[in-house]
N, C-alpha and C positions, 0 to 999 in steps of 0.2 A: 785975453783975459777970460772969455767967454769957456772955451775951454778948459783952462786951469781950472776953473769952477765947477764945471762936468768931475773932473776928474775928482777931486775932492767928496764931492757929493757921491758920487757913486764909491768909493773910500770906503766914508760914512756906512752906507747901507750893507758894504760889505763889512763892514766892522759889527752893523748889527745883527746882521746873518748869524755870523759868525758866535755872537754870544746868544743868540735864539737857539743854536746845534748845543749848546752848555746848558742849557736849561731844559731842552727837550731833554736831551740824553740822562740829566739828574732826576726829571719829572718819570723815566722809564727807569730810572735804576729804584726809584722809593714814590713810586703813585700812594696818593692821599684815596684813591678809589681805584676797584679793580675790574670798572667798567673800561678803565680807558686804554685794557686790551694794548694793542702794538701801534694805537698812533702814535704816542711820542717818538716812537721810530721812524716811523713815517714820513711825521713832521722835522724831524735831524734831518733826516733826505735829504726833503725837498730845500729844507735852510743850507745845508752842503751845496747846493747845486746852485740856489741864486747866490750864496758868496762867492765861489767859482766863478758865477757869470757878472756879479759887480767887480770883482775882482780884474777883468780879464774889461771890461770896459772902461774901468779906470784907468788902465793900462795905454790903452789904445787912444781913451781922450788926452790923457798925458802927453803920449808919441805928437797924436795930432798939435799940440796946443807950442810943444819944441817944434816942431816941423814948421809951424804958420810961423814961430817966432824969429826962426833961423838957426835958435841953438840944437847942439847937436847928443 
């Protein structure tokens, strides 16, 4: 179960990533100020990259959580 849990949770945060990359990208298409330059780009990146990596560990806790349980 301990796993199942991992995996969920890391889910989660890839799910918030994910809607972080929607808001930076909307905050870079119509900035409120035109100080803030090409971070929201930026900040897409680096949210692209840990959904990629929550992603990809959800994954893995998943496998692991079927593998300790038997199913296949």
């Amino acid at each position: 179960m301990k796993w199942e849990a991992w995996s969920v949770v890391f889910t989660g945060l890839s799910l918030t990533s994910i809607t972080a990359v929607v808001l930076f990208l909307l905050v870079a298409i119509n900035p409120k100020d035109t100080a803030y330059g090409s971070l929201p780009i930026w900040y897409a990146a680096g949210s692209v990259v840990l959904a990629l990596c929550f992603n990809r560990a959800s994954a893995w806790a998943a496998h692991r959580a079927d593998r300790l349980t038997g199913k296949t």
